[in-house]
C-alpha positions in Angstrom: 0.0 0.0 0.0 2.9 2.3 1.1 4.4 2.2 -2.8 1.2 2.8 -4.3 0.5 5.8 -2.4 4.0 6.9 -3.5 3.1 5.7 -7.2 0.2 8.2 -6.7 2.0 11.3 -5.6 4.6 10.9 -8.0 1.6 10.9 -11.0 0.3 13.3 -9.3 3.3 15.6 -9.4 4.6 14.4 -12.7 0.7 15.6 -14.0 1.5 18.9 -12.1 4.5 19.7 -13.9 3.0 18.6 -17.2 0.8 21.9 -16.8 3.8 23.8 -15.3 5.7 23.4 -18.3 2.4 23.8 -20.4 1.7 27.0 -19.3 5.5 27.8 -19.7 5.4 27.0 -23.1 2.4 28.9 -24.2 4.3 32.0 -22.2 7.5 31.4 -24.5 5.9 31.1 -27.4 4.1 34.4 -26.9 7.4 35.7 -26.2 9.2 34.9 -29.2 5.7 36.1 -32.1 
């Protein structure tokens, strides 16, 4: 149970980052047009 809780959290950060560097990308690509 212990290493699917971690499983979790690390999905769940790895899914927060996805949008992190989403957003990060839109605000680059702004930057350079």
């Amino acid at each position: 149970a212990y290493l699917d809780n971690k499983r979790e959290e690390l999905e769940k950060i790895r899914i927060e980052n996805l949008s992190i560097s989403d957003e990060v990308g839109h605000l680059t690509k702004d930057f350079d047009e």
